[in-house]
C-alpha positions in Angstrom: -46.9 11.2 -63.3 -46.5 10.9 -59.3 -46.6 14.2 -57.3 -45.6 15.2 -54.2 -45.6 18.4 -52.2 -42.1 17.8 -50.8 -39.1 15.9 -51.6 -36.3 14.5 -49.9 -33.2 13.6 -52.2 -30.9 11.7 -49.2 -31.1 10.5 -45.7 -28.8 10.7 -42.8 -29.6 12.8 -39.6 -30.5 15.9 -42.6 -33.0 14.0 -44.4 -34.7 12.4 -42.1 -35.4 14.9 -39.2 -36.5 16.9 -42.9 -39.2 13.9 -43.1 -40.0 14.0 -39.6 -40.8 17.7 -39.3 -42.4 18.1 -43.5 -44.8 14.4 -42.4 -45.7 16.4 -39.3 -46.7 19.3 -41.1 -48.7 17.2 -43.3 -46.5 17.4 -46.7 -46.8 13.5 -47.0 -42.9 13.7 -47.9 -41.6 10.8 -50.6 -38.4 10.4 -50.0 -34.9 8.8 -51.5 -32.3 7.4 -49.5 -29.7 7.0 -52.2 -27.4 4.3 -52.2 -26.2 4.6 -48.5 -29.5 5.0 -46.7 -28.8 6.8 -43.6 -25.2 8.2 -44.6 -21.7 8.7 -43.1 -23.0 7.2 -39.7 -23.7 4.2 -41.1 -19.8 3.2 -41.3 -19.7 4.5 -37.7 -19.6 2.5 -34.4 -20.1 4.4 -31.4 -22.0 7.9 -31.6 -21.5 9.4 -28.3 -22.0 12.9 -28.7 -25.8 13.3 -30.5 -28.4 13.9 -27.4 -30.8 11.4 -26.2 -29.2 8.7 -25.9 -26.9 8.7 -22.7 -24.9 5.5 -22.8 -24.1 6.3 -26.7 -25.6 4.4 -30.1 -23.9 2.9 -32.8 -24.1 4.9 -35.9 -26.5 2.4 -38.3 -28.9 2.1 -35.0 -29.2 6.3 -34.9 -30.0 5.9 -38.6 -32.9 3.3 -37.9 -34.1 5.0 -35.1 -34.7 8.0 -37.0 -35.6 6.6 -40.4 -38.4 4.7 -37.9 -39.6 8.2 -36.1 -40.0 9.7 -39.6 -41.7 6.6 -41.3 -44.1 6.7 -37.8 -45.7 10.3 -39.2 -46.1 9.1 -42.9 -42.9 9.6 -44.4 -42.5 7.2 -47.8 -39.1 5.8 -47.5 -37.9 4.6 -51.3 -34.5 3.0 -52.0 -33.3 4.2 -55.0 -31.0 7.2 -56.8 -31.9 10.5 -58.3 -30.8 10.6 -61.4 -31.8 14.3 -63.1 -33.8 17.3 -61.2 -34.9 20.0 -63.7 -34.8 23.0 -62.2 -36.1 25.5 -64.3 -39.4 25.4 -63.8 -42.1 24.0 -60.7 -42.9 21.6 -59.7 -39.5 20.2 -60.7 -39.7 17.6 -62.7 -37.2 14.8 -60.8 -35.7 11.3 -62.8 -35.5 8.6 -60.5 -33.1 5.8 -61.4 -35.4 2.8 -62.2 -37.2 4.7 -64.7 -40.0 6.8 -62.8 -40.6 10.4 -62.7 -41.7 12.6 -60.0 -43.3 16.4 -59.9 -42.3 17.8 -56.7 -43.3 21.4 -55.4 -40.7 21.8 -53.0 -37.3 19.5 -53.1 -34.9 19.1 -49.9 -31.2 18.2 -50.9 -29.6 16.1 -48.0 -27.1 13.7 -50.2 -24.6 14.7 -47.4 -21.0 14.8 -48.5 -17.8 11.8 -48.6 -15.3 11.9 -46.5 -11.4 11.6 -48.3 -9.9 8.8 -47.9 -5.7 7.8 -48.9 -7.3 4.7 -50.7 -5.3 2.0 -48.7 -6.5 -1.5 -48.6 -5.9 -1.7 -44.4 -7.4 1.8 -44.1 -10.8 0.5 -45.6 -10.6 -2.9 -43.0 -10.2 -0.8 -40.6 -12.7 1.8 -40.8 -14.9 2.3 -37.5 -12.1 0.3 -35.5 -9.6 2.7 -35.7 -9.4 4.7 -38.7 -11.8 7.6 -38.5 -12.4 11.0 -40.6 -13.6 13.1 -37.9 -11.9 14.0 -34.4 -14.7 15.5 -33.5 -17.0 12.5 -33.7 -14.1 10.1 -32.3 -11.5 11.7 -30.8 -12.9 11.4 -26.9 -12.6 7.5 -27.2 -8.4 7.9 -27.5 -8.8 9.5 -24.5 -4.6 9.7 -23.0 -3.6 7.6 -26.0 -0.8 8.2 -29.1 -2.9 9.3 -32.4 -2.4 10.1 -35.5 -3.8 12.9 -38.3 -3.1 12.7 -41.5 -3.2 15.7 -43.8 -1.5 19.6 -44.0 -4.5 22.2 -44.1 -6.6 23.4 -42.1 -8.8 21.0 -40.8 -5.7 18.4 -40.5 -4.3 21.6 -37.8 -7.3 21.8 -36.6 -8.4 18.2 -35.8 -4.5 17.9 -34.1 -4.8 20.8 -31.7 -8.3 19.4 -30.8 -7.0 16.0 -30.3 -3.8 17.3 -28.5 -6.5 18.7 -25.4 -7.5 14.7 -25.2 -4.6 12.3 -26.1 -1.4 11.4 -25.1 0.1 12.6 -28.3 -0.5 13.3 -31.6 1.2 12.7 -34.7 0.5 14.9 -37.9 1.7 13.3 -41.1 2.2 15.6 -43.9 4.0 14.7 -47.5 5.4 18.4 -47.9 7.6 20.3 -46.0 5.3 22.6 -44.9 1.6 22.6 -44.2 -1.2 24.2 -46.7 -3.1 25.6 -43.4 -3.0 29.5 -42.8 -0.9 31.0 -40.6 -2.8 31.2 -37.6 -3.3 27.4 -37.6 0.5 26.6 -38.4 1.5 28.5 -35.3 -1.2 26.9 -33.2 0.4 23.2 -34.2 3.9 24.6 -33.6 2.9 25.8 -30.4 1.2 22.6 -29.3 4.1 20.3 -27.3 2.2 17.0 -27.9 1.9 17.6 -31.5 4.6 16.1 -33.5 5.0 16.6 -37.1 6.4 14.0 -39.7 7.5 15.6 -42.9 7.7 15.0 -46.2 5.9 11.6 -44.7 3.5 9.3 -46.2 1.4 6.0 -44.6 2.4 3.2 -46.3 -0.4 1.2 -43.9 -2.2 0.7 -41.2 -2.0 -2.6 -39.0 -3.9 -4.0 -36.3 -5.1 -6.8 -34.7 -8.8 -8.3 -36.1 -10.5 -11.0 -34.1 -13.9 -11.7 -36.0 -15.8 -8.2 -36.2 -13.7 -6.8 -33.3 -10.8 -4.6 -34.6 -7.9 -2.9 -32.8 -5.8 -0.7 -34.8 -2.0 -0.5 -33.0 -0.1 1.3 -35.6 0.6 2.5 -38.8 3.9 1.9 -41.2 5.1 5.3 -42.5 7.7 6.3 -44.6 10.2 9.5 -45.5 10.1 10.2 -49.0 13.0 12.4 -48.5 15.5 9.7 -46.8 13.2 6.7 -47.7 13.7 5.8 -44.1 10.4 3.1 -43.1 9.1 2.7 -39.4 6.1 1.7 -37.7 4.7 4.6 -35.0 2.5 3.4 -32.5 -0.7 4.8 -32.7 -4.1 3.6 -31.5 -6.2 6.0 -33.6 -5.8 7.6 -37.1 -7.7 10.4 -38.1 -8.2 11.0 -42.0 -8.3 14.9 -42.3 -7.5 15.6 -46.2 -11.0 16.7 -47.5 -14.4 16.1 -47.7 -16.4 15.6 -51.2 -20.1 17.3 -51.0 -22.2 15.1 -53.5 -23.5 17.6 -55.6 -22.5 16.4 -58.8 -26.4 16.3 -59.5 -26.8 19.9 -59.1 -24.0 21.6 -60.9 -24.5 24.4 -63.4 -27.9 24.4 -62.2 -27.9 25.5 -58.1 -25.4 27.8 -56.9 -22.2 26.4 -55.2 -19.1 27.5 -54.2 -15.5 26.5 -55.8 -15.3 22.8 -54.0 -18.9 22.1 -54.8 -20.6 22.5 -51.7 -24.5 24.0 -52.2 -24.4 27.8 -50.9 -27.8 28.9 -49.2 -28.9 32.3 -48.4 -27.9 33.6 -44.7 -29.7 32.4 -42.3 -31.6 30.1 -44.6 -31.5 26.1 -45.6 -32.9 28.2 -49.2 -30.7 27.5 -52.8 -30.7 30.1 -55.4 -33.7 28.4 -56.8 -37.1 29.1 -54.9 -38.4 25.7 -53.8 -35.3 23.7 -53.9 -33.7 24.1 -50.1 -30.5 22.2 -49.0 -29.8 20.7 -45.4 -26.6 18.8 -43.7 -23.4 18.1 -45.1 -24.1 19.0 -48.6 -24.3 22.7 -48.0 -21.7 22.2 -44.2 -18.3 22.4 -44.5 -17.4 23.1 -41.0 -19.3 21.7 -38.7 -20.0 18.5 -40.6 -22.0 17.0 -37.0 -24.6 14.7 -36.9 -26.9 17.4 -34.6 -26.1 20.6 -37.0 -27.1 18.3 -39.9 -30.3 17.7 -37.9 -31.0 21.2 -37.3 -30.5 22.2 -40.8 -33.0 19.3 -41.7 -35.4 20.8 -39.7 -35.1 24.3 -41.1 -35.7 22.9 -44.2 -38.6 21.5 -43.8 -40.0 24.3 -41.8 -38.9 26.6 -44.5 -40.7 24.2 -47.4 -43.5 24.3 -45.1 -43.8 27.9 -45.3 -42.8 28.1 -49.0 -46.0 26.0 -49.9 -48.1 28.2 -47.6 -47.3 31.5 -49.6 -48.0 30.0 -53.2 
């Protein structure tokens, strides 16, 4: 049976600056990409906010460039799923999806987590030209334009106040009467003039203009559940905010994680509950969610691995 000091279940900025900094410390990491090497970024266009790279990088060229720098120190790159970890004793004993085992002495959980979607058929064509799931990541390129937010807690208030510093205006579609967000947020939206709520509201689709690969998103069709009145709004960006979905299905009843599944590490720590097994990125992030916080917690993962080893 294959062993390996460290492994790497995911990619994406968590993973593989994990592989960059555990090759570089000579743990001759074996990692799996899963079935979306290199992650969320991958569906993503422009990335203009990760450093080094001035004039901005689309998301699947990020992905490369780091899969490359982590392949460059000895990382072993595998496509392929993890299918079972057992963690009850080490080295865990790890199923791979084509049949293969693997004994790994320390294991670094970077599957990242999936971004909500409403499950339209336009909202999936227009993904990356237009239709987005993080403000954060995309707002800056609606710069003075009309957006919209979907959702009523308190990321949805949260993404709308941010994107009411950038655009024109912002539109927050909701299908209740009031929003699920605390208090503090709901007066923060209220008190926002550019923020204009649609209630008891749902998106009935998104439309747009599509020329080839080139996409240009000009509105969205909404309707009033209440009046069943239909219009179009015209919006040039529509932001996605109704939940992410860690993928941590793997782990459950057998790492610690809170009530929506995300993977809870120790303070100050990428470490699980189980000594060995450390967790890095969107998998154990549920409010920063960035590219560069996913690659810092990469990095303290393997560091901490790295030191884990030493002290056996």
């Amino acid at each position: 049976m294959e062993k390996t000091k460290c492994l790497i279940i995911g990619s994406g900025p968590a993973g593989y600056t994990a592989a960059i900094y555990a090759a570089r410390a000579d743990l001759k990491p074996v990692m799996y990409e899963g079935m979306q090497p290199g992650g969320q970024l991958t569906t993503t266009t422009e990335v203009d906010n990760f450093p080094g790279y001035p004039d901005g990088v689309d998301g699947p060229t990020l992905m490369e460039d780091l899969k490359k720098q982590a392949e460059r120190f000895g990382t072993d790159t595998r496509w392929g799923m993890v299918t079972n970890v057992d963690t009850t004793q080490r080295p865990f004993k790890v199923d791979i999806d084509d049949g293969n085992q693997i004994m790994a002495e320390t294991i670094i959980i970077a599957t990242g987590a999936t971004a909500q979607y409403l499950g339209l058929e336009s909202e999936e064509r227009f993904k990356g030209g237009g239709v987005s799931a993080c403000a954060t990541c995309d707002g800056f390129f609606y710069k003075g334009r009309d957006v919209a937010v979907v959702g009523g807690g308190d990321t949805a208030a949260e993404e709308a106040t941010y994107l009411a510093n950038i655009v024109n205006k912002v539109y927050l579609i909701h299908r209740r009467n009031e929003l699920r967000a605390s208090k503090a947020m709901v007066n923060r939206v209220l008190k926002t003039s550019n923020i204009e709520i649609l209630w008891d509201t749902e998106v009935k689709e998104i439309v747009g203009t599509e020329q080839g690969f080139t996409k240009a998103l000009d509105g969205a069709i909404v309707f009033n559940k209440k009046t069943g009145e239909e219009r179009k709004i015209d919006i040039e960006g529509f932001f996605v905010a109704i939940g992410h979905t860690p993928n941590t299905e793997l782990f459950k009843g057998k790492l610690d994680m809170d009530e929506t599944g995300y993977l809870i590490t120790k303070p100050d720590s990428t470490a699980t509950n189980i000594p060995g097994i450390f967790a890095a990125g969107d998998v154990q992030d549920k409010h920063y969610r960035q590219a560069i916080t996913a690659a810092g917690t990469g990095c303290m993962a393997a560091i901490e691995s790295e030191r884990f080893l030493g002290e056996q």
